[in-house]
C-alpha positions as CSV (number, residue, x, y, z in Angstrom):
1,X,-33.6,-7.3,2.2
2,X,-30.1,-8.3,3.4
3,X,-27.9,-6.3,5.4
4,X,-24.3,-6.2,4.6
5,X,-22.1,-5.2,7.6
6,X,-19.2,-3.9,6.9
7,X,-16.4,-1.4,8.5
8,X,-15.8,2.2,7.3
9,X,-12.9,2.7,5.4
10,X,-12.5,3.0,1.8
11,X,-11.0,-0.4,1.1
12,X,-13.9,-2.1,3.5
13,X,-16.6,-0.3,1.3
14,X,-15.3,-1.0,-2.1
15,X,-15.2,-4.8,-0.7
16,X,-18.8,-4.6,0.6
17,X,-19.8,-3.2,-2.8
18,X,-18.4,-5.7,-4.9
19,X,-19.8,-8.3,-2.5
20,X,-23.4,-6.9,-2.4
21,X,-23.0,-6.9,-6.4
22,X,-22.7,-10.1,-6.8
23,X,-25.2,-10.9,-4.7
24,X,-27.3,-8.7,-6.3
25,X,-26.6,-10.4,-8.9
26,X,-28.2,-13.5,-8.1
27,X,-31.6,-11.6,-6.9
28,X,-31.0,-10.7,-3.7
29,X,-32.0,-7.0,-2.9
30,X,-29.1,-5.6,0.2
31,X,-28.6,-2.5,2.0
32,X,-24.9,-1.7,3.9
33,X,-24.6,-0.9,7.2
34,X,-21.1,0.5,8.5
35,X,-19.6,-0.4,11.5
36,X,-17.1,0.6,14.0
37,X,-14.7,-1.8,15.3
38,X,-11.9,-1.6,18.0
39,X,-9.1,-1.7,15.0
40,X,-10.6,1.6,14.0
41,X,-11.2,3.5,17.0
42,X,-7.1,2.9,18.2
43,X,-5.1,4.2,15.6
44,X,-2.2,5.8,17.7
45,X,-0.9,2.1,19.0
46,X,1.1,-0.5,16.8
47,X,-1.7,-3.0,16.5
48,X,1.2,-5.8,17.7
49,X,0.7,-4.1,21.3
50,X,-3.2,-3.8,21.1
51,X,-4.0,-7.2,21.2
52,X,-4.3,-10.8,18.5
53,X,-7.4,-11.6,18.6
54,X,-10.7,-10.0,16.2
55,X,-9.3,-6.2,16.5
56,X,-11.4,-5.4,13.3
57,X,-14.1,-8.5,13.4
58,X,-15.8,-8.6,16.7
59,X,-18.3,-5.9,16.5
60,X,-19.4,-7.2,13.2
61,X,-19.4,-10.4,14.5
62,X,-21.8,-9.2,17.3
63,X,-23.9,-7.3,15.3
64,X,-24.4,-10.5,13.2
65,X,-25.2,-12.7,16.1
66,X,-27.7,-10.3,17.3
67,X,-29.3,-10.4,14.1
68,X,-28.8,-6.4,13.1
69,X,-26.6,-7.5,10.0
70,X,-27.1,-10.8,7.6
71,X,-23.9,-10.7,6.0
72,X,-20.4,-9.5,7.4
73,X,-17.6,-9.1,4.6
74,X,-13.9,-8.9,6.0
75,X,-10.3,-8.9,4.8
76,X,-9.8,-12.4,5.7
77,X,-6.5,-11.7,7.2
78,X,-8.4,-9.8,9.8
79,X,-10.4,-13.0,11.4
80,X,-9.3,-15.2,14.0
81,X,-8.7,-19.0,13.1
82,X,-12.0,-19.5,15.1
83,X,-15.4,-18.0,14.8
84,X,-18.0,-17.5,17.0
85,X,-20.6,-20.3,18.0
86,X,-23.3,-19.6,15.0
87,X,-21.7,-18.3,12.4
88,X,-19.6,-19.3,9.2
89,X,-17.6,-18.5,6.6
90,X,-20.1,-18.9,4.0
91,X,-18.2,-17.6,0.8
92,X,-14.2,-17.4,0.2
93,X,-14.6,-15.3,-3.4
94,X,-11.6,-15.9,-5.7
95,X,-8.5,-14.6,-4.0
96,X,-6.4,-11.3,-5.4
97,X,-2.6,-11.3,-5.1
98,X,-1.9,-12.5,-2.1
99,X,1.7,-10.8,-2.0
100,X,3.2,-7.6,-0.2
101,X,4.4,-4.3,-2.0
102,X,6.6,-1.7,-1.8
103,X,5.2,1.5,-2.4
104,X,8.2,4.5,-2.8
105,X,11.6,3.0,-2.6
106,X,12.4,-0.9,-3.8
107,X,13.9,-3.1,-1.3
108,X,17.1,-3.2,-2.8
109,X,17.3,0.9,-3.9
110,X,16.7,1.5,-0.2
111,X,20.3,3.6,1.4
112,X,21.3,2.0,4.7
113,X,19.2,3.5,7.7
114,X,15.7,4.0,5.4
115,X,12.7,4.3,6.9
116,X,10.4,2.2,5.9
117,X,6.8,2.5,7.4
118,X,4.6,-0.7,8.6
119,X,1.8,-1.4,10.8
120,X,2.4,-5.3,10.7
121,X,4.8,-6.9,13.2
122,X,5.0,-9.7,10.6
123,X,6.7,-7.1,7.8
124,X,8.5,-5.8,10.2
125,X,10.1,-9.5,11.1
126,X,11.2,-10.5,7.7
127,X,12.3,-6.8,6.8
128,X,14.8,-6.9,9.7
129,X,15.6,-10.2,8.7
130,X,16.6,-9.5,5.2
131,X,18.0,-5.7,6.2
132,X,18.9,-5.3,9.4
133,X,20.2,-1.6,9.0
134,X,16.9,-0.3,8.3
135,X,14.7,1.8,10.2
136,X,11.3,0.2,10.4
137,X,8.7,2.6,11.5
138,X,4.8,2.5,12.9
139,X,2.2,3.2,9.9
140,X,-1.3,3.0,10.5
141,X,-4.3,4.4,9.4
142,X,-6.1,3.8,6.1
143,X,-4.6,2.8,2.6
144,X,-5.4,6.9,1.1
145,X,-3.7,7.9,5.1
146,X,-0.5,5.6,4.6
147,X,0.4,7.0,1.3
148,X,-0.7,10.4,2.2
149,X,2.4,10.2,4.9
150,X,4.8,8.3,2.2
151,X,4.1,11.1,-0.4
152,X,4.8,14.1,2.6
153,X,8.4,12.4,2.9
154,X,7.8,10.7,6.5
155,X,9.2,7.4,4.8
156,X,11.2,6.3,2.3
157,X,8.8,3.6,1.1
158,X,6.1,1.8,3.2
159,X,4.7,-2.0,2.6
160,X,1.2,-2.7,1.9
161,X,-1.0,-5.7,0.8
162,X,-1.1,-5.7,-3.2
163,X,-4.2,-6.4,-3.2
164,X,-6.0,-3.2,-1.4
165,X,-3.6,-1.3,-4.0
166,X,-5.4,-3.6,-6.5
167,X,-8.5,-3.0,-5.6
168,X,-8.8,0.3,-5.4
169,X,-6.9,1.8,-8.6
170,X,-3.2,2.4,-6.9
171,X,-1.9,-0.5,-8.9
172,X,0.6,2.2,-10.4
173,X,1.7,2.8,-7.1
174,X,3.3,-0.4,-6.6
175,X,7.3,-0.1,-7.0
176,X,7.9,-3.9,-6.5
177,X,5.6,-6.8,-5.5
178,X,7.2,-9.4,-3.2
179,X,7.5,-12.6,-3.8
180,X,6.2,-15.1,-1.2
181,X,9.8,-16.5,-0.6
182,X,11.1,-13.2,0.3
183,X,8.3,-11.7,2.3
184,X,5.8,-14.5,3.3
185,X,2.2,-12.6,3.0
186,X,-0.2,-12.9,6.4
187,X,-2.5,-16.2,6.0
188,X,-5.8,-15.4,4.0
189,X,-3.8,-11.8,2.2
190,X,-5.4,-11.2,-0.6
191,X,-9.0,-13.0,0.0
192,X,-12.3,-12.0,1.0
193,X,-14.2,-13.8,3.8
194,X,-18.1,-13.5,3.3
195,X,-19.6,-14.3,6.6
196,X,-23.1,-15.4,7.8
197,X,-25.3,-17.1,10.4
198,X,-24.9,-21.0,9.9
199,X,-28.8,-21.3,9.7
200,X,-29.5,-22.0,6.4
201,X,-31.2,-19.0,5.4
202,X,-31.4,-16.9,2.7
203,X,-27.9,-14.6,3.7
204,X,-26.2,-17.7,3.8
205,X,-27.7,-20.0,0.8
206,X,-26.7,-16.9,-1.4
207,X,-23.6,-15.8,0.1
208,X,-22.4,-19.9,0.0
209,X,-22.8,-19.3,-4.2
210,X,-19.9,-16.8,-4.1
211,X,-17.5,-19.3,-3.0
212,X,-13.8,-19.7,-5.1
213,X,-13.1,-23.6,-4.5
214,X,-9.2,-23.3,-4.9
215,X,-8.7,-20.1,-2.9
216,X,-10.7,-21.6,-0.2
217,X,-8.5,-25.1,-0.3
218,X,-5.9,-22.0,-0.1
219,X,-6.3,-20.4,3.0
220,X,-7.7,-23.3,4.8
221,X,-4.3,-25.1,4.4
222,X,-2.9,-21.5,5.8
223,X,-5.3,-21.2,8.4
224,X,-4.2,-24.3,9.7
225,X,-1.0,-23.6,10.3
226,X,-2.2,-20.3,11.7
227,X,-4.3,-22.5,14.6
228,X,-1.7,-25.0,15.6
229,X,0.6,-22.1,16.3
230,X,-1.9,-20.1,18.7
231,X,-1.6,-17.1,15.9
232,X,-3.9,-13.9,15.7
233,X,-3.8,-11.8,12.9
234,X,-1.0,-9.5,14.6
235,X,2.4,-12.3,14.8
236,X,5.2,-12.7,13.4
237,X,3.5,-15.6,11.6
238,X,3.6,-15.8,7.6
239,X,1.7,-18.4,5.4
240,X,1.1,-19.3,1.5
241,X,-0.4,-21.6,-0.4
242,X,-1.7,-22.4,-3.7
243,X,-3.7,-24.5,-5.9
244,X,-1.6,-26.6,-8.4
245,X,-4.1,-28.5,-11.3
246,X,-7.0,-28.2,-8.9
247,X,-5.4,-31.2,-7.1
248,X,-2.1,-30.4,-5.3
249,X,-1.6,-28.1,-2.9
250,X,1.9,-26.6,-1.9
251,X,1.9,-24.2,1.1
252,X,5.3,-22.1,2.9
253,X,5.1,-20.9,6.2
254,X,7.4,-18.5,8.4
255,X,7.6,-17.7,12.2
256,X,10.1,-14.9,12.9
257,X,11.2,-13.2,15.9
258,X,10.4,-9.7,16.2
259,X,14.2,-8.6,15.6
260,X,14.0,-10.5,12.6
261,X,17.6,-12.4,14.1
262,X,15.6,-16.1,14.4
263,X,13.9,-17.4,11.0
264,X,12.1,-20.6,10.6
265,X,10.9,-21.7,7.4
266,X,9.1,-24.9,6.3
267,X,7.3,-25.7,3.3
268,X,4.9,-29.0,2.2
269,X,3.3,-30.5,-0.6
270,X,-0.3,-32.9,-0.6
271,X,-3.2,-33.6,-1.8
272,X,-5.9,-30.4,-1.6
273,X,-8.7,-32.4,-0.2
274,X,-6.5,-32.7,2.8
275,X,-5.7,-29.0,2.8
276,X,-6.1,-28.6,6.9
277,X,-4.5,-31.4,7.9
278,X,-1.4,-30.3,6.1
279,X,-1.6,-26.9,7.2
280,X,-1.8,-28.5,10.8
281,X,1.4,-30.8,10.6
282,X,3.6,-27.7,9.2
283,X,2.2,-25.4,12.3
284,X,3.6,-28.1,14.6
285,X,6.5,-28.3,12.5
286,X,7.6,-24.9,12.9
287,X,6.6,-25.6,17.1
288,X,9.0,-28.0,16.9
289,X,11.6,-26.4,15.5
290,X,12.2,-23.1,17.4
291,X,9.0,-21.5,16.5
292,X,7.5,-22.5,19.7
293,X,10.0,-20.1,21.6
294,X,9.7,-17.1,19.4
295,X,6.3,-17.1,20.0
296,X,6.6,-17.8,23.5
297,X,8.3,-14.2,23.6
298,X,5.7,-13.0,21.8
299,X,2.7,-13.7,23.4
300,X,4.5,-13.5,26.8
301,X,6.5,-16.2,29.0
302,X,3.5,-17.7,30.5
303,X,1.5,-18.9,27.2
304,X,1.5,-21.6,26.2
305,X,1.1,-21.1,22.3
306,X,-0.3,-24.4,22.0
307,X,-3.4,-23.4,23.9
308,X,-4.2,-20.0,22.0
309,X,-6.8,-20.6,18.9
């Protein structure tokens, strides 16, 4: 029997389900096991001012160190560039739309002033950067919460991942998706991270048979850049890439200051077998090129960015 650890909320259990289905599917037998992480229990703070690093991963994490769970499924864009000593990303399933959407008002309908409601300091960037006039306001709580508060007239419209509208039915919801040259999606949006101890054992021999080769060239080119620029999941930090012929690989990336007034943008093409070493040189590209400072404000004067994986 497997154990699938996974966190509480509507979209985490309908992506546990679909994950213990499939491996299900291939004979295992699983039981899911719900837990609590920090990301949930603080839900009156813009996550920006909480901290970078494993908000919604770490008790998992523990729980499958220790040995209580077999198998961890995240949002991808939740987990630091680095994992624990012991563990692995065993499966990267096939990746859902990776882009941002408006839900309530489109981006160019919205009157001067709008509020538009966000929980992610990396929206919140690009919108000021594209439309300075508008009034970008803290949004948390789950997917059913946010649009709970859109629908009782709190915002105008609110931006959420596609994908969690995807998954759980609200497709309809969606006023406009997007595109990645507009609003750079977080590195890993859209994707699934199935994680398990690196031991070779059952959890992990299944869970490795899940694995999407192109979305995991994917997000390893983004988590690239994500690592040589220090980034958790909660910066100003925006990265896409995709899978062109199974072969080529062509990956944007964004680091914008908070007031959205500073905007770098760099983009590269390669071979996908050399996915992380791309993502790498465009991380210290944007370092090198003003990104460095804006996350330097960031993270505080005294980091060093460089030094934060």
């Amino acid at each position: 029997m497997l154990t699938i650890g996974s966190r509480g909320s509507q979209l985490a259990l309908w992506q546990a389900n679909w994950i213990q289905a499939r491996l299900e599917s291939l004979g295992a037998k699983c039981r899911l096991e719900i837990i609590h992480t920090t990301g949930d229990k603080i839900t009156d703070v813009p996550l920006s001012k909480v901290g970078t690093k494993g908000l919604f991963t770490k008790e998992i994490e523990q729980a499958l160190l220790s040995g209580a769970i077999d198998v961890a499924v995240h949002s991808l864009k939740d987990m630091p560039t680095e994992l624990p000593p012991g563990l692995t990303l065993s499966a990267i399933p096939e990746r859902e739309d990776a882009r941002d959407a408006m839900v309530g008002a489109r981006l160019s309908a919205l009157a001067q002033h709008a509020r538009v409601g966000t929980s992610s300091l990396r929206r919140a960037a690009q919108l000021r950067a594209i439309r300075p006039d508008l009034e970008i306001e803290n949004i948390r709580g789950n997917l059913d919460t946010r649009l709970r508060k859109l629908d009782e007239g709190r915002y105008d419209t609110i931006v959420l991942a596609a994908a969690g509208l995807r998954r759980l039915g609200w497709e309809n919801r969606i006023s406009e998706l997007l595109e990645p040259e507009v609003m750079c999606p977080a590195v890993g949006q859209g994707a699934l991270a199935v994680e398990t101890r690196g031991d070779g054992g059952e959890a992990y021999d299944l869970s490795k048979r899940l694995d999407h080769t192109e979305s995991r060239i994917a997000v390893t080119a983004e988590r690239a850049v994500l690592a040589s620029l220090g980034g958790g999941c909660q910066v100003p930090i925006g990265a896409h890439a995709t899978v062109e012929n199974g072969r080529m690989l062509y990956i944007r990336a964004v680091v914008v200051s908070p007031d959205g007034k500073q905007v770098i943008r760099k983009e590269a093409r390669g071979l996908a077998n050399e996915a992380a070493a791309i993502g790498r040189v465009l991380g210290e590209q944007l370092l090198a090129e003003g990104g460095r400072q804006i996350l330097e404000t960031v993270y505080g004067a005294e980091a060093d960015p460089t030094l934060r994986t």
